[in-house]
PQR file with spaces between the fields and no chain letter, atoms N, CA, C, O and H, PARSE charges and radii, in Angstrom:
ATOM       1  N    UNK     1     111.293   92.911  115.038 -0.4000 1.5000
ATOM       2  CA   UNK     1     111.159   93.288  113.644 -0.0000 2.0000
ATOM       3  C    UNK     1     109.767   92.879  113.167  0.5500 1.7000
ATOM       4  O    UNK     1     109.226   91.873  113.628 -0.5500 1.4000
ATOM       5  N    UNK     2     109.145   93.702  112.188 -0.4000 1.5000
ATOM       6  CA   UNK     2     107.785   93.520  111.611 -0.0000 2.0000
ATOM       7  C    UNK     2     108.240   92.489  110.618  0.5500 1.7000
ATOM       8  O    UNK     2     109.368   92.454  110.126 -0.5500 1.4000
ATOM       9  H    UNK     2     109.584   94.519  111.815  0.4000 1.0000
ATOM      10  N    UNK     3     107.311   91.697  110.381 -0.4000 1.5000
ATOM      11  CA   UNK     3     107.637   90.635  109.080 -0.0000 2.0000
ATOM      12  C    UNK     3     106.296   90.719  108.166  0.5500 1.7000
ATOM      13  O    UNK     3     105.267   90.527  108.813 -0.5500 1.4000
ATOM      14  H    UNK     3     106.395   91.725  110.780  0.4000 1.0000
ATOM      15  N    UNK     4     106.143   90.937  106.967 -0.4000 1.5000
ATOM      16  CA   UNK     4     105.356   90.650  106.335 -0.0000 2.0000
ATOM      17  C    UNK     4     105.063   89.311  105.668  0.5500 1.7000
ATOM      18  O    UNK     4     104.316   89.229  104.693 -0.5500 1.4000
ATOM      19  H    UNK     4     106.979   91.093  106.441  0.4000 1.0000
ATOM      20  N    UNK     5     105.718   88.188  106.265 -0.4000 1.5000
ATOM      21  CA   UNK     5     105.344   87.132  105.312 -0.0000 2.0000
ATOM      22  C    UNK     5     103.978   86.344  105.642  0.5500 1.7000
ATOM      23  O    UNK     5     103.675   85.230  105.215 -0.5500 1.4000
ATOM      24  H    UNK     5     106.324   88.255  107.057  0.4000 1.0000
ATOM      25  N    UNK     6     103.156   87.240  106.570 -0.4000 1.5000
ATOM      26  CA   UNK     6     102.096   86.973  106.784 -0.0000 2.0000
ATOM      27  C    UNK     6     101.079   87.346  105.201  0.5500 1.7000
ATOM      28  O    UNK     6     100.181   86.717  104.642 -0.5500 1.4000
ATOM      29  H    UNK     6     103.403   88.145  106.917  0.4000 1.0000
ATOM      30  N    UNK     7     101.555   88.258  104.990 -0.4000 1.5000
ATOM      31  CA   UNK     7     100.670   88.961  104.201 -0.0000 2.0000
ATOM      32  C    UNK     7     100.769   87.962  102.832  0.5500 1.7000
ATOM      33  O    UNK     7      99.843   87.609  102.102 -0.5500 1.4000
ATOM      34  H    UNK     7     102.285   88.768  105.445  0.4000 1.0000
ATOM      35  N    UNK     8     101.753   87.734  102.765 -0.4000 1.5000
ATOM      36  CA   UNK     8     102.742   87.044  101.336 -0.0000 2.0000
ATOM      37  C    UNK     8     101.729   85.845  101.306  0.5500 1.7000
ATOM      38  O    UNK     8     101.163   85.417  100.300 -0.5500 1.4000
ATOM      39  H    UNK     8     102.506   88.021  103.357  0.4000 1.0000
ATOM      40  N    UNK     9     101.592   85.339  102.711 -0.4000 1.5000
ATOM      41  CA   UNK     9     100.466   83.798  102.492 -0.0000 2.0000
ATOM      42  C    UNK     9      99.481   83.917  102.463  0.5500 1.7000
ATOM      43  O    UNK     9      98.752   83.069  101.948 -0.5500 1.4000
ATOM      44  H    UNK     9     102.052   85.687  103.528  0.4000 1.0000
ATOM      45  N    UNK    10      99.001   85.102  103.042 -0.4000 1.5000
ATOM      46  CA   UNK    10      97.515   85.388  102.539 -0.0000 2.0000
ATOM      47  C    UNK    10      96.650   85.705  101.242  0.5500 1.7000
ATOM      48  O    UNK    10      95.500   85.498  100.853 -0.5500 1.4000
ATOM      49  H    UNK    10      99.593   85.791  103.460  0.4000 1.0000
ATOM      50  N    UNK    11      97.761   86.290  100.797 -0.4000 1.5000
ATOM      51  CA   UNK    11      97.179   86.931   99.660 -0.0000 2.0000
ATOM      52  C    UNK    11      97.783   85.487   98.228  0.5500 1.7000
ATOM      53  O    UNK    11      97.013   85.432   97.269 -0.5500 1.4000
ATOM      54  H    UNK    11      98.695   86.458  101.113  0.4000 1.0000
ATOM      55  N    UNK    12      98.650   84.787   98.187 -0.4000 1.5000
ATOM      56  CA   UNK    12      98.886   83.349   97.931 -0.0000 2.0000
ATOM      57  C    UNK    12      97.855   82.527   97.849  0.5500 1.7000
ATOM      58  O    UNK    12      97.662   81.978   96.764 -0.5500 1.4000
ATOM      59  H    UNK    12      99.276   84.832   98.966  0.4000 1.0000
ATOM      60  N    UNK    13      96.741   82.185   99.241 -0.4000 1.5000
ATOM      61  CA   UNK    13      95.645   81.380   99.546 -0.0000 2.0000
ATOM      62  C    UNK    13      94.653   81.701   99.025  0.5500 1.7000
ATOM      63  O    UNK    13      93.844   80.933   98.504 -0.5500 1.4000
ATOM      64  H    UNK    13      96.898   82.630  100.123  0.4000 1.0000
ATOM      65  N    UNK    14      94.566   83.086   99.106 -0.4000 1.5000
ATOM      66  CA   UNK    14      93.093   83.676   98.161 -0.0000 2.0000
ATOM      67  C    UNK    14      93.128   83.954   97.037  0.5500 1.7000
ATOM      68  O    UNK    14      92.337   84.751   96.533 -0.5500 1.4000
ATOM      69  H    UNK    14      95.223   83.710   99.530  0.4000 1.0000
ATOM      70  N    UNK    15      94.280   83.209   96.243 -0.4000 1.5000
ATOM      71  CA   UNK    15      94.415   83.961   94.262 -0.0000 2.0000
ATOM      72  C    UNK    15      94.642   85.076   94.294  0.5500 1.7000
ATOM      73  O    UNK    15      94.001   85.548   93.355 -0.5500 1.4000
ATOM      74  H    UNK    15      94.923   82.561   96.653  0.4000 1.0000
ATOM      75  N    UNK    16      95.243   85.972   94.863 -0.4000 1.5000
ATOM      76  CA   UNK    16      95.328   87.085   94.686 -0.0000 2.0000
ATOM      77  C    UNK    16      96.912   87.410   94.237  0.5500 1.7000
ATOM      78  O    UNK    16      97.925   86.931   94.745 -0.5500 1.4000
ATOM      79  H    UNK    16      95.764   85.588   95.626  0.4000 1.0000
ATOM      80  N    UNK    17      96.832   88.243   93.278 -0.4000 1.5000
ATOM      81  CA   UNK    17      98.226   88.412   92.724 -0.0000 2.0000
ATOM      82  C    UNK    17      98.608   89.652   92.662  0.5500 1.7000
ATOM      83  O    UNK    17      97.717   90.363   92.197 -0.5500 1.4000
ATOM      84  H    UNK    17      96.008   88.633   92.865  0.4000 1.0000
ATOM      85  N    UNK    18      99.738   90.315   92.986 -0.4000 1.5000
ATOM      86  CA   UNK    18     100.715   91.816   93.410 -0.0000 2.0000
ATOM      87  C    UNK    18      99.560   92.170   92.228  0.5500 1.7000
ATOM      88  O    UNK    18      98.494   92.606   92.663 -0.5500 1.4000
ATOM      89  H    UNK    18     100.461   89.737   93.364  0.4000 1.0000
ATOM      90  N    UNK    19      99.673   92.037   90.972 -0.4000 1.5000
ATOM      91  CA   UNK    19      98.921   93.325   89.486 -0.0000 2.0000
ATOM      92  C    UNK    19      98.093   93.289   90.529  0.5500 1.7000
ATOM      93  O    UNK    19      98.421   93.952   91.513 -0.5500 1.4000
ATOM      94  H    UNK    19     100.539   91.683   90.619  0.4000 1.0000
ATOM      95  N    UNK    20      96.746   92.463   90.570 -0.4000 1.5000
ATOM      96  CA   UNK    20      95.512   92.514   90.783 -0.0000 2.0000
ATOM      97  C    UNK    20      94.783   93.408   91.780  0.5500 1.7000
ATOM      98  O    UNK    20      93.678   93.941   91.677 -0.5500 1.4000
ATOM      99  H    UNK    20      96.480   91.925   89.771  0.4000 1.0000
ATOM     100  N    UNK    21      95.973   93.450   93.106 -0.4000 1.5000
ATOM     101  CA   UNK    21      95.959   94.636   93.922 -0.0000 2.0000
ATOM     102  C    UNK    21      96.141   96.374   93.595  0.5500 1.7000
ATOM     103  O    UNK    21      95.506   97.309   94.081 -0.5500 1.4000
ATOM     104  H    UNK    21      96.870   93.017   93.190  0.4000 1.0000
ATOM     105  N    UNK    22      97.391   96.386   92.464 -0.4000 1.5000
ATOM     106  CA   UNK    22      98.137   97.412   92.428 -0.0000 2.0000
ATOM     107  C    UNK    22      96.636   97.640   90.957  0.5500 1.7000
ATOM     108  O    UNK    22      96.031   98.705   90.835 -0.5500 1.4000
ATOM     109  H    UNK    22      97.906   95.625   92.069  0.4000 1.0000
ATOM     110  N    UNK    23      96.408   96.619   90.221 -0.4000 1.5000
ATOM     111  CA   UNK    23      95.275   97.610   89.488 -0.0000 2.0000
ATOM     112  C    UNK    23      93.475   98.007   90.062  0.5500 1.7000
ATOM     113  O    UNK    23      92.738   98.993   90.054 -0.5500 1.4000
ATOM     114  H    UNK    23      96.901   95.754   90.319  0.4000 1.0000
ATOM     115  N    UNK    24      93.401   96.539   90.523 -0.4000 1.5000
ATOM     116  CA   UNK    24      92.140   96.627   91.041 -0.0000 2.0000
ATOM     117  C    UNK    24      92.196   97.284   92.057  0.5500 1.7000
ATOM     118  O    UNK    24      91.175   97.922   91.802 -0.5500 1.4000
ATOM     119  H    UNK    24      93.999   95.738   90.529  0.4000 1.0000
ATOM     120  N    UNK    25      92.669   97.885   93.471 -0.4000 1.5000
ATOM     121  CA   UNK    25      92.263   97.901   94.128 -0.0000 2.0000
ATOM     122  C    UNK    25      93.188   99.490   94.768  0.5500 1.7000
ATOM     123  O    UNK    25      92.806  100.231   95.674 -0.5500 1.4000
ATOM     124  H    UNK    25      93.498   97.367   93.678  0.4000 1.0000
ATOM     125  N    UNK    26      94.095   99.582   94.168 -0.4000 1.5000
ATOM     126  CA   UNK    26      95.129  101.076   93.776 -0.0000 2.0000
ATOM     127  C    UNK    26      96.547  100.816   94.766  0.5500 1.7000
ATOM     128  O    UNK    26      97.448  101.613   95.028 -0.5500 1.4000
ATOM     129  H    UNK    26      94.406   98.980   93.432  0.4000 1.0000
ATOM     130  N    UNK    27      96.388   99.541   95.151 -0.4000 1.5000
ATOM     131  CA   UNK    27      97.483   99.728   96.444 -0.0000 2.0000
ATOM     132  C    UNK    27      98.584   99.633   95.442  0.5500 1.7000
ATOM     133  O    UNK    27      98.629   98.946   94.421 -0.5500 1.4000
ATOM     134  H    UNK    27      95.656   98.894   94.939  0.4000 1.0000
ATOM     135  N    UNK    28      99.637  100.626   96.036 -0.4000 1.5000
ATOM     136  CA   UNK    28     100.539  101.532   95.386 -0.0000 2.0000
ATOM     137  C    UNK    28     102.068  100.596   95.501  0.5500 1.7000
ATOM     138  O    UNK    28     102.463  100.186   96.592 -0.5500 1.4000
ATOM     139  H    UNK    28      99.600  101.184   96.865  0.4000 1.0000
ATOM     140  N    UNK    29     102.774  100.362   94.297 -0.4000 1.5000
ATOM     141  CA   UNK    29     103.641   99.461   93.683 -0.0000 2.0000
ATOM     142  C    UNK    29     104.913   99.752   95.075  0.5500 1.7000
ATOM     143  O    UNK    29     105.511   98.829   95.628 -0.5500 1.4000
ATOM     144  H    UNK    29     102.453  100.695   93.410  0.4000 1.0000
ATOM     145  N    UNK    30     105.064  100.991   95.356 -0.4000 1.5000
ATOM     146  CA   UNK    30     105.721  101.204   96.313 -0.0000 2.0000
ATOM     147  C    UNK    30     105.786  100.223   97.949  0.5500 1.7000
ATOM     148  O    UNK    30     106.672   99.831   98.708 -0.5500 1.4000
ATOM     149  H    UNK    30     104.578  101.740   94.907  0.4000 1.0000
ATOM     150  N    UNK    31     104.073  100.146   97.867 -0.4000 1.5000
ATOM     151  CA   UNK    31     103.719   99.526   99.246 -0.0000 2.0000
ATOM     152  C    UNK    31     104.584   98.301   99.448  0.5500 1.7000
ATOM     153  O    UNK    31     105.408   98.059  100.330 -0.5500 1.4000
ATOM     154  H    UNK    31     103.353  100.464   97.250  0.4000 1.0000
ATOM     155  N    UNK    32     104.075   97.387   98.109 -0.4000 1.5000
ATOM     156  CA   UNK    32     104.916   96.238   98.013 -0.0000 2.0000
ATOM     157  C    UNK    32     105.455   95.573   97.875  0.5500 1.7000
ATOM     158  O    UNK    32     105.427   94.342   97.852 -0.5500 1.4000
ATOM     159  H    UNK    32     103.406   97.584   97.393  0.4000 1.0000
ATOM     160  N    UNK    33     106.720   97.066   97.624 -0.4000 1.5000
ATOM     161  CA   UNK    33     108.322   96.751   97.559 -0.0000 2.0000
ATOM     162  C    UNK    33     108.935   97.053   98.863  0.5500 1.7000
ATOM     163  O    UNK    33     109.814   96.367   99.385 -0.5500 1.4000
ATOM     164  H    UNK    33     106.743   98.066   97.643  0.4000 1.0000
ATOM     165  N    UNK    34     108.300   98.361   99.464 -0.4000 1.5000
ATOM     166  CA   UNK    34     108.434   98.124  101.049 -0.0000 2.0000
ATOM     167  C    UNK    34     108.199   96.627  101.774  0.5500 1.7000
ATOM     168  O    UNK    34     109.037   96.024  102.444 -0.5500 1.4000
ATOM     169  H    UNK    34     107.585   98.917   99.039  0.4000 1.0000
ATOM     170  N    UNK    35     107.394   96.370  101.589 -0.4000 1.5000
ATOM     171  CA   UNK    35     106.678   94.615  102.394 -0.0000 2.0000
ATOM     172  C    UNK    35     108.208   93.690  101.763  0.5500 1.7000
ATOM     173  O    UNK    35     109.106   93.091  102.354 -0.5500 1.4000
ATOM     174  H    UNK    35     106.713   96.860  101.045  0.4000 1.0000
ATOM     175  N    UNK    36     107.940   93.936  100.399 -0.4000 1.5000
ATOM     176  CA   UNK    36     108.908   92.973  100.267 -0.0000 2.0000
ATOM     177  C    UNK    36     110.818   92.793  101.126  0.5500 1.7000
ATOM     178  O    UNK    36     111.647   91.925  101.395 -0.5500 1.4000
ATOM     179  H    UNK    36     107.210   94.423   99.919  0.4000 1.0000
ATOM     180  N    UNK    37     110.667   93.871  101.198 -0.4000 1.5000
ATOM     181  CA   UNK    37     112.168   94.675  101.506 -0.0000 2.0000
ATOM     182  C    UNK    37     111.759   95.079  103.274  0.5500 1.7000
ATOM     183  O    UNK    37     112.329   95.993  103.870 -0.5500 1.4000
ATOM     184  H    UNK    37     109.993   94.576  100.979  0.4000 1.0000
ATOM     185  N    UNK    38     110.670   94.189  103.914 -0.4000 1.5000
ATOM     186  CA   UNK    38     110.971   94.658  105.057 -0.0000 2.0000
ATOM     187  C    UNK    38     111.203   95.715  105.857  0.5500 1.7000
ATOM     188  O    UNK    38     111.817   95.809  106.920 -0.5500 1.4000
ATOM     189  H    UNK    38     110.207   93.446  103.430  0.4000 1.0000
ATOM     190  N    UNK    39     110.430   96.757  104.970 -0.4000 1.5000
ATOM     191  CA   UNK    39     110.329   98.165  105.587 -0.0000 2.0000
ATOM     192  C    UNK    39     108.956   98.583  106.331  0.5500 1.7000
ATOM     193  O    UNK    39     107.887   98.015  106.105 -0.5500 1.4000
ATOM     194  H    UNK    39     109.931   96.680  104.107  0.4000 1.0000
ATOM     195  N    UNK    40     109.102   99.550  107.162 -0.4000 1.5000
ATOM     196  CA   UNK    40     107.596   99.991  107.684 -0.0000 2.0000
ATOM     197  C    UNK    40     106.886  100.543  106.844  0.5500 1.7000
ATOM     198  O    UNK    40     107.353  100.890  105.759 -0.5500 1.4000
ATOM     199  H    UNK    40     109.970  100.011  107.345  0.4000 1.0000
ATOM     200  N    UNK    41     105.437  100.761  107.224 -0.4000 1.5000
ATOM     201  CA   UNK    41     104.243  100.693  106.889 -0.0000 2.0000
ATOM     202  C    UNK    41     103.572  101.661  107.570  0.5500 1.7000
ATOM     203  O    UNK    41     103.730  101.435  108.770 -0.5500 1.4000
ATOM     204  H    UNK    41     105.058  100.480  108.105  0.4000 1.0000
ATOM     205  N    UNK    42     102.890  102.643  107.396 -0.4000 1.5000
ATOM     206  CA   UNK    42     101.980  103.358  108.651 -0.0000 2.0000
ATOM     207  C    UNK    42     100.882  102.243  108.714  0.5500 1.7000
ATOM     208  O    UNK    42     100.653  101.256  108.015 -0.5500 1.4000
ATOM     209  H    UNK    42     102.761  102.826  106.421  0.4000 1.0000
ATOM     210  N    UNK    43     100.263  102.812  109.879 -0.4000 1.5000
ATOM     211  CA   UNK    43      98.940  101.514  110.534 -0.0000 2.0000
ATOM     212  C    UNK    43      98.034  102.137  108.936  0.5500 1.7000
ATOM     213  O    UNK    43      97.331  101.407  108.237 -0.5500 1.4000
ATOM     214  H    UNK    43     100.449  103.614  110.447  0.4000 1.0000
ATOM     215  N    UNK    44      98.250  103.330  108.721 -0.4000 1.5000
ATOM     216  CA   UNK    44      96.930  103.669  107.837 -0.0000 2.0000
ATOM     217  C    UNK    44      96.885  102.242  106.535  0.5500 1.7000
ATOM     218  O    UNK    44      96.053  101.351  106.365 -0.5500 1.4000
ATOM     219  H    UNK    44      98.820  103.923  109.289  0.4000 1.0000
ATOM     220  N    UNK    45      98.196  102.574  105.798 -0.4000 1.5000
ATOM     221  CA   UNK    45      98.164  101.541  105.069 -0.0000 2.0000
ATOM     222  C    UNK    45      98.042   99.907  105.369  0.5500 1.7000
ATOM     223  O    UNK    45      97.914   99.062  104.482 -0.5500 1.4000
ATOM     224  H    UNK    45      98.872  103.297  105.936  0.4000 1.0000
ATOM     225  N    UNK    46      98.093   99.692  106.478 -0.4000 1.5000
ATOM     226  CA   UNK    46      98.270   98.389  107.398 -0.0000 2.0000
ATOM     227  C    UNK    46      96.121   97.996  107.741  0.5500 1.7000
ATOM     228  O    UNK    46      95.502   96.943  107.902 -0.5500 1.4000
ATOM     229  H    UNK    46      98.197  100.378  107.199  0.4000 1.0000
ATOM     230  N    UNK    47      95.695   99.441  107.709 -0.4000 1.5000
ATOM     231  CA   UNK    47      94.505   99.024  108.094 -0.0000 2.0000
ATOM     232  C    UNK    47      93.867   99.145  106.784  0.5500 1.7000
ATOM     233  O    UNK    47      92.967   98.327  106.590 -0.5500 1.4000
ATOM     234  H    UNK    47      96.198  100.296  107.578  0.4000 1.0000
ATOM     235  N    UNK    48      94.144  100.065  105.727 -0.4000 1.5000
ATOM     236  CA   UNK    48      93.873   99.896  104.211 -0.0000 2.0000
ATOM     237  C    UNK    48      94.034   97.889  103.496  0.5500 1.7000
ATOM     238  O    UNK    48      93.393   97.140  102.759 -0.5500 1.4000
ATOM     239  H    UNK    48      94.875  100.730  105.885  0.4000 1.0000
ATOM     240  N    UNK    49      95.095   97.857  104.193 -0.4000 1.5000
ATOM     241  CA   UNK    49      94.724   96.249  103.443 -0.0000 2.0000
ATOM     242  C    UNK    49      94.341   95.838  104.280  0.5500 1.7000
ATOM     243  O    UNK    49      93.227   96.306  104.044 -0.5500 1.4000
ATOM     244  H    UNK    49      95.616   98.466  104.792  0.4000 1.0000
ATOM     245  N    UNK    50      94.215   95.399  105.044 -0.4000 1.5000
ATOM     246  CA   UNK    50      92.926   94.762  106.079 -0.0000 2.0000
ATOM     247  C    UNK    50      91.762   94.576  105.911  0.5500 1.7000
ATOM     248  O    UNK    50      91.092   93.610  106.276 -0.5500 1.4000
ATOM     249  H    UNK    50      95.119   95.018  105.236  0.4000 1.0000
ATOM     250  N    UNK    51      91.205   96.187  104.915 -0.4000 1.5000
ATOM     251  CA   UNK    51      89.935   96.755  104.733 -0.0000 2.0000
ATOM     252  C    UNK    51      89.666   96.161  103.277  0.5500 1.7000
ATOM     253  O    UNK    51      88.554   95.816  102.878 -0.5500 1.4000
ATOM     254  H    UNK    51      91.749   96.972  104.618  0.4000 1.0000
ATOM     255  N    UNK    52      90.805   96.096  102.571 -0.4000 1.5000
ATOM     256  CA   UNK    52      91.012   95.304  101.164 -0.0000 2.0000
ATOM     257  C    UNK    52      90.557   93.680  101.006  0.5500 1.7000
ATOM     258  O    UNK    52      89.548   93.127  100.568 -0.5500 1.4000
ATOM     259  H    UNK    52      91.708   96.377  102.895  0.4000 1.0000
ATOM     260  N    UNK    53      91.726   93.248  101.543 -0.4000 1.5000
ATOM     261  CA   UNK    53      91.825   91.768  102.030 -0.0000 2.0000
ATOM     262  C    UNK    53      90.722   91.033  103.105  0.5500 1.7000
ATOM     263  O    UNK    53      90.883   89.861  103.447 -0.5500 1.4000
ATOM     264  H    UNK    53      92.545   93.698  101.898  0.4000 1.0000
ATOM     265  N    UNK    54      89.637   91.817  103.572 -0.4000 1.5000
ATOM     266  CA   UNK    54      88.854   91.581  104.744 -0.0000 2.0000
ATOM     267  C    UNK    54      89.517   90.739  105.111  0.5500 1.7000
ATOM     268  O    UNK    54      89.375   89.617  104.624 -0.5500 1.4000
ATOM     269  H    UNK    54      89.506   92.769  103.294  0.4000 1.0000
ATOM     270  N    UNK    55      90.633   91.028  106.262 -0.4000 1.5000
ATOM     271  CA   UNK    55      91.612   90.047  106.974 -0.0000 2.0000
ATOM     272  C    UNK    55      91.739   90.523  108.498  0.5500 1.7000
ATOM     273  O    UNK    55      90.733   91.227  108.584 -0.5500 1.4000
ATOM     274  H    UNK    55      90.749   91.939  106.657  0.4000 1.0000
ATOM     275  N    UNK    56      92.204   90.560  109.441 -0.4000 1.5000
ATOM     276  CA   UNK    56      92.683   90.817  110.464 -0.0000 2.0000
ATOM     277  C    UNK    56      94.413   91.140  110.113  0.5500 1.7000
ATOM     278  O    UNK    56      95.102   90.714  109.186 -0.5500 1.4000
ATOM     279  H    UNK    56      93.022   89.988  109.371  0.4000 1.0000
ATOM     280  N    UNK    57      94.757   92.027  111.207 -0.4000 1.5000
ATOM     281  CA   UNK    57      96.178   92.172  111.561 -0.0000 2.0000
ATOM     282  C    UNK    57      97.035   91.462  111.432  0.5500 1.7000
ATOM     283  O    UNK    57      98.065   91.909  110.928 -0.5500 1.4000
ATOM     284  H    UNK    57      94.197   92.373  111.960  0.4000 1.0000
ATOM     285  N    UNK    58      96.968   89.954  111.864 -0.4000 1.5000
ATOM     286  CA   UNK    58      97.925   88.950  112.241 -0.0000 2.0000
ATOM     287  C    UNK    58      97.849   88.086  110.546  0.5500 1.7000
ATOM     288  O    UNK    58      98.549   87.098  110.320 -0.5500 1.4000
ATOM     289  H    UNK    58      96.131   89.590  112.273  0.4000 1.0000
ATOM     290  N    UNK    59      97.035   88.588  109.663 -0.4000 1.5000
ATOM     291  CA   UNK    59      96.755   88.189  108.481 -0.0000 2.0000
ATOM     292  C    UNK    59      98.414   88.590  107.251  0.5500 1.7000
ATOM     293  O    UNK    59      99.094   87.963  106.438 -0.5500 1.4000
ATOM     294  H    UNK    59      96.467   89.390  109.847  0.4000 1.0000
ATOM     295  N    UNK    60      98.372   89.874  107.788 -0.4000 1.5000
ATOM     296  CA   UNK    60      99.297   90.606  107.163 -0.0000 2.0000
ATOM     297  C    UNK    60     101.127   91.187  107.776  0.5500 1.7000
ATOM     298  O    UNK    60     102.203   91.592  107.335 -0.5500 1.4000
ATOM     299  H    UNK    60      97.820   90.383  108.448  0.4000 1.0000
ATOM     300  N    UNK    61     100.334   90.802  109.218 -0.4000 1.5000
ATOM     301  CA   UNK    61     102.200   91.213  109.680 -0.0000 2.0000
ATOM     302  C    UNK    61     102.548   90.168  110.992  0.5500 1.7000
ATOM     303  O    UNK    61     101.975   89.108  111.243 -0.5500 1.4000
ATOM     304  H    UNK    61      99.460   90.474  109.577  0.4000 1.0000
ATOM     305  N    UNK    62     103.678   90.810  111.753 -0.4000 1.5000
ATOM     306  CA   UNK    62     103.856   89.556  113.138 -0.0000 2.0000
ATOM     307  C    UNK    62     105.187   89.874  113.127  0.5500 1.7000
ATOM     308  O    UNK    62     105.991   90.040  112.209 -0.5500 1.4000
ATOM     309  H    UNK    62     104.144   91.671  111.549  0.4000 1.0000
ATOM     310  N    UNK    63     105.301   89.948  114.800 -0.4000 1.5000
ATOM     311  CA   UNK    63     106.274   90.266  114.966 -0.0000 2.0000
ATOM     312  C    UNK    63     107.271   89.067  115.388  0.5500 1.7000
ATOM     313  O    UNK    63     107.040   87.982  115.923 -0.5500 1.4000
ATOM     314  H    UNK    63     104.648   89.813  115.545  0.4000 1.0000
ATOM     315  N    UNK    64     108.857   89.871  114.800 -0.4000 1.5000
ATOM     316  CA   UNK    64     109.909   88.794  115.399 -0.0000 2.0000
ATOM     317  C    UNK    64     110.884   89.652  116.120  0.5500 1.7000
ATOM     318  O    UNK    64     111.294   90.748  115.736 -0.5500 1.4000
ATOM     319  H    UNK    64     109.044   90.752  114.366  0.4000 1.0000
ATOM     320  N    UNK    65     111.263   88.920  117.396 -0.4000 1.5000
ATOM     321  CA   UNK    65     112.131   89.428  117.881 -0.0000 2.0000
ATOM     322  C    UNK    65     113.435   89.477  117.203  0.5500 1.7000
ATOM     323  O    UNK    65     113.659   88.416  116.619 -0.5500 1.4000
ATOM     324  H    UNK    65     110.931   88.030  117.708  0.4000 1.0000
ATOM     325  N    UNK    66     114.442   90.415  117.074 -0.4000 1.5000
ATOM     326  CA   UNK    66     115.511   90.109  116.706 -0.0000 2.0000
ATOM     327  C    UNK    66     116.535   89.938  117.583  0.5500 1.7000
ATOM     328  O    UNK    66     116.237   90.045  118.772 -0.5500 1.4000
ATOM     329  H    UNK    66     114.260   91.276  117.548  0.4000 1.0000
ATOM     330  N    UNK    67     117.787   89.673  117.274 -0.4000 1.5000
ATOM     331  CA   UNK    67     119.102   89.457  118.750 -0.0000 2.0000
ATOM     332  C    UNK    67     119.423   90.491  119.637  0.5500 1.7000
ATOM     333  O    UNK    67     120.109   90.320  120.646 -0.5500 1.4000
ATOM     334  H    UNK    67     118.029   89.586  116.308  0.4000 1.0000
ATOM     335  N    UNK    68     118.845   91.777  119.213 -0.4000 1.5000
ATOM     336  CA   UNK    68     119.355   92.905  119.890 -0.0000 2.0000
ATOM     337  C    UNK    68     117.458   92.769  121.002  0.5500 1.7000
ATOM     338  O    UNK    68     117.574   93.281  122.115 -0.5500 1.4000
ATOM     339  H    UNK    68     118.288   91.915  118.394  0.4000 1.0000
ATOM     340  N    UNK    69     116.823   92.510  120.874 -0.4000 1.5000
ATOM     341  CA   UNK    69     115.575   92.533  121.602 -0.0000 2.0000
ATOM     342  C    UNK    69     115.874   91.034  122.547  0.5500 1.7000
ATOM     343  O    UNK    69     115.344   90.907  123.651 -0.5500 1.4000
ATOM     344  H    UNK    69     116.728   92.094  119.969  0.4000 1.0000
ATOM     345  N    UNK    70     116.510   90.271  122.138 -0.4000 1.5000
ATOM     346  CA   UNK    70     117.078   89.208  123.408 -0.0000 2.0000
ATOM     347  C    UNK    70     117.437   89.907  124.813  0.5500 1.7000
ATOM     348  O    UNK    70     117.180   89.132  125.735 -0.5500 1.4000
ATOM     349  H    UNK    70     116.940   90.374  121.241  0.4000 1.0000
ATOM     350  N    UNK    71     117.839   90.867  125.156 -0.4000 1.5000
ATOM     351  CA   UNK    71     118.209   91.262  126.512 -0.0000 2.0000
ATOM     352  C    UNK    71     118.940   90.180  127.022  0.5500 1.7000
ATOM     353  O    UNK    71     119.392   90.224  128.167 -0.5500 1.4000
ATOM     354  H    UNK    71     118.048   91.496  124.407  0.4000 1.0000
C-alpha cells in the first residue's frame, strides 16, 4: 500500500499548511483528500509536488506492505 504520511511530515516541517498549497500554489482540494483517504495519485501529480515542495519521492510517499503482500 502507498502511504502518504510522508508527505503529511513534510509539509508539517516546512510551515506549510493544506490553504497555502490549495491557494498559492493550485494543488487541487481533491488531491488532498485523496492523500488523506489513502487513495492513488498519478506519478504526474506525485511529480507536481515534488516540483512544488522541492522534495524527492520518499519525501511524499513509501511504501507498506500489507498482509495480503506477506506471501
Amino acid at each position: 500500500m502507498i502511504d502518504y504520511t510522508p508527505f503529511w511530515n513534510t509539509i508539517k516541517e516546512r510551515g506549510i499548511s493544506t490553504y497555502a498549497l490549495i491557494q498559492k500554489e493550485n494543488v487541487n482540494n481533491g488531491t488532498l483528500y485523496r492523500m488523506r483517504k489513502q487513495k492513488p495519485l498519478s506519478t504526474t501529480t506525485l511529480d507536481d509536488l515534488c516540483r512544488i515542495l522541492h522534495c524527492r519521492i520518499e519525501d511524499i510517499v513509501r511504501y507498506v506492505p500489507d498482509k495480503n503482500d506477506e506471501g
